[in-house]
C-alpha positions, 0 to 999 in steps of 0.5 A: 517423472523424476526429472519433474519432481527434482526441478520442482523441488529444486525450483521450491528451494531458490524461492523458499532461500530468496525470501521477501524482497523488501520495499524499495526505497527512493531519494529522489524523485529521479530514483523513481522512473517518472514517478514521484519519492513520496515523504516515506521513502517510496515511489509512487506514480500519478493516479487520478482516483486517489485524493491526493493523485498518487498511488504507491508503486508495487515497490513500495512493499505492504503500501503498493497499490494503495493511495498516498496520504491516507494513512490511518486517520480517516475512513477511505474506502482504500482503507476503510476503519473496521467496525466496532460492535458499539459506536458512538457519536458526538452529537453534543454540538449538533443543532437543529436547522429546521 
């Protein structure tokens, strides 16, 4: 029982010394496997639900898994804006059609 507890708590101590990898960060698109460097430096790989058909690589640290060049503009339902408890909406241009 000794034994276990010593190599769990030695196992404990690397992963608590090793830290957080950081995001890995490409030059060119050779850099990433068959994958493409985005504009920021991250890889990402070919994916046909995103808009822009690019998903960030697991490399990409926090962007990993999420699709390329959403940013923080839009509403995605990868990265929906959160809701405000009072909305407004511009309707000064709005016109009738019917």
């Amino acid at each position: 029982m000794r034994l276990v507890a010593a190599s769990f708590a030695i196992a404990a101590s690397f992963a608590i010394a090793c830290g957080t990898v950081p995001p890995y960060v490409c030059a060119t698109d050779a850099d990433c496997n068959g994958g493409v460097c985005t504009a920021d430096k991250h890889c990402a790989l070919s994916d046909t639900v995103c808009p822009s058909g690019l998903r960030y690589d697991s490399s990409a640290g926090e962007a990993g898994g999420e699709c390329v060049g959403l940013g923080t503009a839009g509403d995605h339902a990868d990265q929906p804006l959160p809701l405000e408890d009072f909305q407004m909406l511009d309707v000064s241009g709005a016109t009738d059609d019917y």
